[in-house]
C-alpha positions in Angstrom: -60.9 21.4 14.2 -57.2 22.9 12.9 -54.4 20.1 13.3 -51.1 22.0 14.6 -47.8 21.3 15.3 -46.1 23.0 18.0 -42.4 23.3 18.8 -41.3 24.3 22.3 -37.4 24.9 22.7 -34.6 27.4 24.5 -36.4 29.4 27.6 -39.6 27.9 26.7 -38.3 24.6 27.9 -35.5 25.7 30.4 -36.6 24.1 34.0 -40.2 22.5 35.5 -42.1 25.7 35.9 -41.3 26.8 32.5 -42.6 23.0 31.1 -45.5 23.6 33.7 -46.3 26.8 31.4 -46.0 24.5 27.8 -48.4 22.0 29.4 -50.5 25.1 30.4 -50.8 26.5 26.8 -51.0 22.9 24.6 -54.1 22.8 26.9 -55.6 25.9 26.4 -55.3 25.5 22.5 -56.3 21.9 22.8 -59.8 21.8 23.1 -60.1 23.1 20.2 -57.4 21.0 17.5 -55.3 18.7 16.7 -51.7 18.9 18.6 -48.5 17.2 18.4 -45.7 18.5 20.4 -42.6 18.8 19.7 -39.4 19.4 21.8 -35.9 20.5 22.3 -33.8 19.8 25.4 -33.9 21.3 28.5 -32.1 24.8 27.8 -28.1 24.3 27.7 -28.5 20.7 28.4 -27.5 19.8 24.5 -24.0 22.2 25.0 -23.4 20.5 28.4 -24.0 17.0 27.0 -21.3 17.6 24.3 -19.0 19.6 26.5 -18.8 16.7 29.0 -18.0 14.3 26.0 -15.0 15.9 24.6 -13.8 16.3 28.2 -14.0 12.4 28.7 -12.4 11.9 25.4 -9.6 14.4 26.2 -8.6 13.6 29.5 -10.5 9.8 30.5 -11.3 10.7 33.7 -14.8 8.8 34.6 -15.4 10.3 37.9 -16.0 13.4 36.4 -18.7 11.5 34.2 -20.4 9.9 37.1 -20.3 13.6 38.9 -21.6 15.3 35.7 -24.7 12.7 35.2 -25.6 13.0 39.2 -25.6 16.9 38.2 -27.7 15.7 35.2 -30.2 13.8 37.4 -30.7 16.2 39.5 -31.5 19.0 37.1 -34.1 16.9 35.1 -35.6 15.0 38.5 -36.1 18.9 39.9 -37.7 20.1 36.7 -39.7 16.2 37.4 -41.2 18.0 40.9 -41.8 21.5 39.9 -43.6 20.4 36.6 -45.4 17.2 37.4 -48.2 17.0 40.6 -49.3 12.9 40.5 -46.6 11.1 42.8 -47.4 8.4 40.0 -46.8 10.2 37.0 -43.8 11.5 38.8 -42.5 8.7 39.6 -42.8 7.2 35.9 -41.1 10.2 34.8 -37.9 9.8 36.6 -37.8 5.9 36.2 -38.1 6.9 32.3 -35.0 9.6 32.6 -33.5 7.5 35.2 -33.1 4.9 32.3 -31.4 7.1 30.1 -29.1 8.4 31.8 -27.6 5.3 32.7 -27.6 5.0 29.1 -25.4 8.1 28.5 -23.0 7.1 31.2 -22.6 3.8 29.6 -21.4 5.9 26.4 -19.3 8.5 28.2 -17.5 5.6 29.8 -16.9 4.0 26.8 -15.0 7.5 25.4 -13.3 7.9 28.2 -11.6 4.6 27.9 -11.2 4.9 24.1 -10.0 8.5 24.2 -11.7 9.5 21.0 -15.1 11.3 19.7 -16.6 10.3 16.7 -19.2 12.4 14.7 -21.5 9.2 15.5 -20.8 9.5 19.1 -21.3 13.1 19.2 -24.6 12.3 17.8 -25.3 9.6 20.1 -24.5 11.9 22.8 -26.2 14.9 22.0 -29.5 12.9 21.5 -29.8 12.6 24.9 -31.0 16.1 25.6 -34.7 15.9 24.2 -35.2 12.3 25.3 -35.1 13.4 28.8 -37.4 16.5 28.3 -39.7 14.4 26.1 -41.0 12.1 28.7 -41.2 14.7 31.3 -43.1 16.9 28.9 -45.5 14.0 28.5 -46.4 13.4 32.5 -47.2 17.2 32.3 -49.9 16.9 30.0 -51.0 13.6 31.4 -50.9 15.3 35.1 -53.3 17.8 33.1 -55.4 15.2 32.1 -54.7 15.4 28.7 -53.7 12.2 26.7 -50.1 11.6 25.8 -47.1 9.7 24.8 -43.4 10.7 24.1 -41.5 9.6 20.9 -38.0 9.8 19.4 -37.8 11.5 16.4 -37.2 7.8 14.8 -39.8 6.3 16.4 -42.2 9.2 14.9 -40.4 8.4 11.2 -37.9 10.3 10.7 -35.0 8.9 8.9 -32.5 10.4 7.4 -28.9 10.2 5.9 -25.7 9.1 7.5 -24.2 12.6 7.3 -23.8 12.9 11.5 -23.9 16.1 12.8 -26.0 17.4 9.8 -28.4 14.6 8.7 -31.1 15.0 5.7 -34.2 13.8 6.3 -34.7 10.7 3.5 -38.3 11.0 1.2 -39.5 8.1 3.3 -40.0 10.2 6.1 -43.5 11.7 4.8 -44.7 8.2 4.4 -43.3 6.9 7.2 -44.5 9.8 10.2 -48.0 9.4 9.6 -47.9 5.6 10.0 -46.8 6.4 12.7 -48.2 9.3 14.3 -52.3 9.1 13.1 -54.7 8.6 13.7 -53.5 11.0 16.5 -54.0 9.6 19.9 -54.1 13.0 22.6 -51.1 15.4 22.2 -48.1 12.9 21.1 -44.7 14.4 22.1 -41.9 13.8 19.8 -37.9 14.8 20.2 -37.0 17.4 18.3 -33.6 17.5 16.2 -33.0 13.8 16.5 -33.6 11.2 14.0 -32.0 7.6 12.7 -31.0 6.4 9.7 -31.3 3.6 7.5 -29.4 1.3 9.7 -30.9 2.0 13.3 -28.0 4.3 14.5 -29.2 7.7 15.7 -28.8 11.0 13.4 -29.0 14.6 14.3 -30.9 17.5 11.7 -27.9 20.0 12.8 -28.1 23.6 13.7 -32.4 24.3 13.7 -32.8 20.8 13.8 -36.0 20.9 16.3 -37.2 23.4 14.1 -36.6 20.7 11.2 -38.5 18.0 13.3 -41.8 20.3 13.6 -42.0 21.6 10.1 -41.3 17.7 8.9 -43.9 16.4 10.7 -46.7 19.3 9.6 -45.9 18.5 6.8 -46.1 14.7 6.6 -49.6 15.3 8.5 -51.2 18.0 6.9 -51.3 20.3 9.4 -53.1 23.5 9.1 -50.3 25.8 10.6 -46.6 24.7 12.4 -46.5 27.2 15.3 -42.5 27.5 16.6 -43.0 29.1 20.2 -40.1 31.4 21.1 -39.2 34.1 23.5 -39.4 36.8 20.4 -42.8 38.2 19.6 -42.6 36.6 16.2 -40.0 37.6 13.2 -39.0 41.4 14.2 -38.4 43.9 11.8 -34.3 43.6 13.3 -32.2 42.5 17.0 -34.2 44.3 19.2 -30.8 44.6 21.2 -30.4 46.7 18.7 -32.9 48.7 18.2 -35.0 49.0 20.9 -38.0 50.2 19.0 -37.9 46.8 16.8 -41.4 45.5 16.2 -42.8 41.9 15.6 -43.8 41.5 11.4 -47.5 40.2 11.2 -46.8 38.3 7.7 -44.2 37.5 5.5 -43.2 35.6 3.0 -41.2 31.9 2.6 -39.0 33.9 1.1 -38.5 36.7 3.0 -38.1 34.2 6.3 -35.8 32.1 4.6 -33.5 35.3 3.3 -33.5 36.6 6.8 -32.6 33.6 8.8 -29.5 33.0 6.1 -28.2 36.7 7.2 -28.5 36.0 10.6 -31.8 36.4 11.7 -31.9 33.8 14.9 -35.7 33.3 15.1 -35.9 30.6 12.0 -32.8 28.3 10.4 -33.7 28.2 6.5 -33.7 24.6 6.4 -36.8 24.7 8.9 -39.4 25.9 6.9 -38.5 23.6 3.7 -40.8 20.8 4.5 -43.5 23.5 4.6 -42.9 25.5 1.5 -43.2 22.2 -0.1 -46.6 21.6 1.5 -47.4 25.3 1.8 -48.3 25.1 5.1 -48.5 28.5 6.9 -45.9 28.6 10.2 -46.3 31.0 12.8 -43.8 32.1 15.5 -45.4 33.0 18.4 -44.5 34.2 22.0 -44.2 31.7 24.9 -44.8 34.3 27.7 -47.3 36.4 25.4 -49.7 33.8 23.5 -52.6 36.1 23.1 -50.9 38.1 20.7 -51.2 36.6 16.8 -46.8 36.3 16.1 -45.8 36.8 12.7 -47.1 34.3 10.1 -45.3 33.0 7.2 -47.1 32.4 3.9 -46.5 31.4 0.5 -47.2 34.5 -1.3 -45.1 38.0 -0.8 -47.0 40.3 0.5 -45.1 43.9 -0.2 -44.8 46.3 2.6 -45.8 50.2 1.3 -42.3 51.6 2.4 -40.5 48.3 0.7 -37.9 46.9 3.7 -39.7 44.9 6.2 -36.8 43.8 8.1 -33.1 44.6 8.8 -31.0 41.7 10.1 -26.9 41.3 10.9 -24.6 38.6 10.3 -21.7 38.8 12.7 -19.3 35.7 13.0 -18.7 35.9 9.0 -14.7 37.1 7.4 -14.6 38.3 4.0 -12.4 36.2 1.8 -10.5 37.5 -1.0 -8.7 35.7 -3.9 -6.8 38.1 -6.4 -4.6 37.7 -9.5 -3.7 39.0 -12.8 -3.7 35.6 -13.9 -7.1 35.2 -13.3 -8.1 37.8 -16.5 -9.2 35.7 -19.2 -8.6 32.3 -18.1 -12.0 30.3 -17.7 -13.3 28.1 -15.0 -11.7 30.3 -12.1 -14.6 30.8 -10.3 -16.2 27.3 -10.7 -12.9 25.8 -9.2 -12.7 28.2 -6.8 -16.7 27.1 -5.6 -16.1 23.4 -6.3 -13.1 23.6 -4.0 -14.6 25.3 -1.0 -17.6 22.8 -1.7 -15.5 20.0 -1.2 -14.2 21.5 2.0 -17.5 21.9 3.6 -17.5 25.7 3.4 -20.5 27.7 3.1 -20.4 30.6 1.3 -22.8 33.1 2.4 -22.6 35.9 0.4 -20.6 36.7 -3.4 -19.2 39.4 -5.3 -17.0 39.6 -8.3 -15.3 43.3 -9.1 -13.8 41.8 -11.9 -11.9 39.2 -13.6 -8.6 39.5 -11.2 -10.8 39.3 -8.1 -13.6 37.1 -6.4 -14.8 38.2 -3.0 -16.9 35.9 -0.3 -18.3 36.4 2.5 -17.7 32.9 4.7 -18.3 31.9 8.5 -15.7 32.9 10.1 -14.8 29.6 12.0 -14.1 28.3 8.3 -11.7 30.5 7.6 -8.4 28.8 7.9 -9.5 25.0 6.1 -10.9 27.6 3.4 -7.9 29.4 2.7 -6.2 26.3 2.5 -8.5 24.2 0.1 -8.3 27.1 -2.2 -4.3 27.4 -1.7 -4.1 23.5 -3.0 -6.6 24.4 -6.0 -4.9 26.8 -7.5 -0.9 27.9 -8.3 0.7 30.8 -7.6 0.8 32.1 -11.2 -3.0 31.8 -11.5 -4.3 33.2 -8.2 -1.6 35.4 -6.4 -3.3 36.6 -3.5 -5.9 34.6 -0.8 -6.2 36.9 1.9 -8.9 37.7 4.3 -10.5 40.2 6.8 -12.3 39.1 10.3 -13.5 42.3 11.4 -16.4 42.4 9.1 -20.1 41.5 9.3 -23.3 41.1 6.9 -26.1 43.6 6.9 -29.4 42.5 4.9 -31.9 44.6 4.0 -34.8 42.2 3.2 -38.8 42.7 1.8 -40.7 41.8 -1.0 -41.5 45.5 -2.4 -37.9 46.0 -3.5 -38.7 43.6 -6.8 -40.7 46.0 -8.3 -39.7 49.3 -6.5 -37.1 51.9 -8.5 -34.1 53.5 -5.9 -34.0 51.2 -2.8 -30.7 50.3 -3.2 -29.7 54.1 -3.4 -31.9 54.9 -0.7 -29.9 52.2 1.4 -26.1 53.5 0.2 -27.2 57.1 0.7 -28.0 56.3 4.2 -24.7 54.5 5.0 -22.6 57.3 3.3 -24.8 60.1 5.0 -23.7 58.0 8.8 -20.0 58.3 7.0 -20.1 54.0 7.2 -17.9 52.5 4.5 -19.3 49.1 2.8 -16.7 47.0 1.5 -18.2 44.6 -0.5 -22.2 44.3 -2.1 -24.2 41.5 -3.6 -27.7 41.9 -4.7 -29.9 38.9 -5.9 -31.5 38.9 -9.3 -34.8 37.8 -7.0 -34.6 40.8 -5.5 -35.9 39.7 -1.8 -32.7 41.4 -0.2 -29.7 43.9 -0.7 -26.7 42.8 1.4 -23.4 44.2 2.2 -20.5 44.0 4.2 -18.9 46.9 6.8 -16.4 46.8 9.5 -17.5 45.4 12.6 -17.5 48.7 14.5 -20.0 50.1 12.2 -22.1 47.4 11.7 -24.9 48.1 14.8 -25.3 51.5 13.5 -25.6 50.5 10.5 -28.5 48.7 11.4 -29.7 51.9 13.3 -29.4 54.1 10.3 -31.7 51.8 8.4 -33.8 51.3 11.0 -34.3 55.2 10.9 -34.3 55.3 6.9 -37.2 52.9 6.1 -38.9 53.7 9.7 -39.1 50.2 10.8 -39.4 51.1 14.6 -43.2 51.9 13.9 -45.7 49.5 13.0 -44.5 47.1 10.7 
C-alpha cells in the first residue's frame, strides 16, 4: 500500500461542489494507500481576507467588518450544503467555521480600532482561509464514510521561524509531523501554508506555501509520491495561453522543475519541492478535472529529452536594473556590495549579467524596483557608480532541459531563432549547470518569443 500526500488548492477547492469532487477522488485512490490531505483556502478567500484587513486598518470602519464576515459565512456555510449530505456532519461543519469566524472578527475589530497592520497580523489574518476549508473538507470525507480529522499546519508540526509573511520551516518539523500525524488514522486533513512558531503565534510559508505544507509532510512521513492536484495537466512544455498546442511533460527532473518555477512557471514555487529533493521523494502534478491521466512526475535524476528543450517558460512582472560607471573598472568588491546591499533590502535577484567591469545588469521583480534603486544609491557614491537606471518593459524567457549540458549549439539554435523573428534580447545569462539559457526582451516581443521557440525545438508535439 503507497502512502501519498495530496494537495488540493485554487479551482480545485473553489466552492462545495468542487470539495464534493476532492472527497470524490481521495476516495477513489483510497482504498488502495495511505492519504493525508492537504488544503488551501477556498479560491480568493486568502486575497479577500487580507484585502478586508488593510481596509479596517485604513479607514476603522467595523460595520464593514461585520458585513464582510456575514458575506464570509455565507460563502463557506453554502459550500457546507453543496458539499456535505449528513444534517449532522453538516451541522458540525458550520458550528466549527462558525467558531472561527468569530475569531477573525475579533481580530479585524481590534485593527480597526488600532488603525495599523502588522506582518503578525497579516499572518494571523490570512490563516484564516484554510482553517475554514479544512474542517469542511473533513465532513466531506466523513459524509463519504471515510475516516477523518482536520489539523492546522501547527497542530500537524510545523514550526517555523518568526520571519511573518515568509516563514522557514525549523528542523524540528520532521520530527515533530510524524508524532503527530502516524500512525495515520483515515485521511487526516491538514491546512496548507500555515504554521507556528517557536512561541505559539501563527506563521505563514509565503507565496507556494500549501505547496510547502504537502512536500513537508511527505517528507517527514515517507511518502512514496506528493501528488499537487491542479487545473494544468501537469508541468507543460510552456503557458498554454500561449501556445495553444502546449503539451503536459511526463517526467522531469528536480532541477528542471525548480529552474522553471524560478522563471515563472506558475505550476510549482521552488521552495515546494525542497523537502522532497532532500528525501527524494518523487511529486507528481496531476489534473483535478482529468485524474485518469498520469501528470508529469518529477524525479531525482535528469532525464534528457532527444531534441534538448523540454520546456519554454516567461517571467513577466521583472525590470532590468542597471548600475554603470567608469569608476567601477578596477576597483574590487563592486559587485559583492552591490549583492550584499540588495540582500539587505530584501531584493531578489532573478537573473545576472556582467558586460564588463563598468557595468552590472539584473534582472529584479518589478514591485522591488524603487527600495532597490535606492539601497544601491546609499551603497555606493557618485564617483564609483555613476549611473542606476532601469527598464520596466522587459520580461524573462527560459529555455530549460537537461540535454543542453552535454549538447553543442543550443544556445545558437535559440539566438538564431530570435534574430530570424527580428526580436532583440537585451541582456543573457547562462548557468555553468547548464539546465536553462535565459534572456531578457521587450515586453511586446516576449509572447512570440515564446512562439518562435515553441516552433524551433517543436514542443507543441509530444513532449
Amino acid at each position: 500500500m503507497a502512502r501519498l500526500v495530496m494537495k488540493f488548492g485554487g479551482v480545485s477547492v473553489a466552492d462545495g461542489n468542487r470539495l464534493r469532487h476532492v472527497g470524490d477522488l481521495v476516495g477513489h485512490f483510497n482504498s488502495e494507500n495511505e492519504i493525508v490531505l492537504v488544503t488551501s483556502a477556498l479560491q480568493c478567500v486568502t486575497a479577500d481576507l487580507l484585502a478586508c484587513a488593510r481596509k479596517a486598518a485604513a479607514e476603522g470602519n467595523v460595520s464593514d467588518v461585520i458585513e464582510f464576515i456575514e458575506k464570509l459565512t455565507d460563502r463557506h456555510n453554502r459550500a457546507i450544503d453543496d458539499a456535505i449530505k449528513d444534517p449532522k456532519i453538516a451541522k458540525e461543519a458550520k458550528e466549527t467555521v462558525s467558531g472561527k469566524l468569530s475569531e477573525l472578527e475579533k481580530a479585524y475589530i481590534g485593527i480597526c480600532y488600532l488603525g495599523e497592520l502588522t506582518p503578525r497580523s497579516l499572518d494571523y489574518i490570512s490563516s484564516y482561509g484554510e482553517q475554514l476549508a479544512a474542517p469542511i473538507l473533513a465532513g466531506v470525507l466523513r459524509d463519504m464514510g471515510i475516516q477523518s480529522q482536520h489539523y492546522t499546519g501547527s497542530e500537524a508540526g510545523i514550526i517555523t521561524d518568526s520571519n511573518y509573511g515568509d516563514s522557514r520551516p525549523l528542523e524540528k518539523t520532521y520530527d515533530l509531523i510524524p508524532q503527530r500525524l502516524l500512525p495515520l488514522k483515515g485521511v487526516p486533513v491538514v491546512t496548507g501554508f500555515i504554521a507556528e512558531d517557536e512561541k505559539g503565534t501563527i506563521t505563514t510559508l509565503g507565496r507556494g506555501g500549501s505547496d510547502l505544507s504537502a512536500s513537508l509532510i511527505g517528507a517527514a512521513i515517507g511518502a512514496d509520491e506528493i501528488w499537487f492536484w491542479k487545473e494544468t495537466s501537469g508541468v507543460m512544455t510552456t503557458d498554454p495561453k500561449i501556445v495553444a498546442e502546449a503539451k503536459s511533460i511526463p517526467t522531469i527532473s528536480y532541477r528542471e522543475a525548480m529552474e522553471l518555477s524560478y522563471f515563472g512557471a506558475k505550476v510549482l514555487h521552488p521552495r515546494a519541492i525542497e523537502p522532497a529533493i532532500r528525501k527524494g521523494i518523487p511529486v507528481r502534478v496531476k489534473c483535478t478535472f482529468d485524474p485518469d491521466i498520469p501528470g508529469t512526475q518529477i524525479v531525482h535524476d535528469d532525464i534528457p529529452k532527444e531534441d534538448v528543450i523540454k520546456a519554454v517558460t516567461l517571467h513577466k512582472n521583472v525590470a532590468l536594473l542597471n548600475i554603470s560607471g567608469a569608476g567601477m573598472i578596477g576597483t574590487l568588491g563592486v559587485a559583492a556590495r552591490a549583492f550584499t546591499a540588495l540582500a539587505r533590502a530584501g531584493i531578489n535577484i532573478v537573473m545576472i549579467s556582467q558586460g564588463s567591469e563598468a557595468n552590472i545588469s539584473m534582472v529584479i521583480e518589478e514591485r522591488q524596483v524603487e527600495k532597490a534603486e535606492d539601497a544601491l544609491r546609499s551603497e555606493f557614491p557618485r564617483d564609483l557608480v555613476k549611473e542606476i537606471s532601469h527598464d520596466h518593459d522587459v520580461c524573462a524567457v527560459a529555455v530549460v532541459g537537461a540535454g543542453m549540458a552535454g549538447t553543442p549549439g543550443v544556445a545558437a539554435r535559440v539566438f538564431k531563432a530570435m534574430g530570424a523573428a527580428k526580436i532583440n534580447v537585451v541582456m543573457i545569462s547562462q548557468a555553468s549547470g547548464q539546465h536553462n539559457i535565459s534572456f531578457v526582451v521587450a515586453s511586446k516581443d516576449a509572447e512570440r518569443a515564446v512562439r518562435e521557440l515553441n516552433r524551433e525545438f517543436g514542443l507543441g508535439g509530444e513532449a
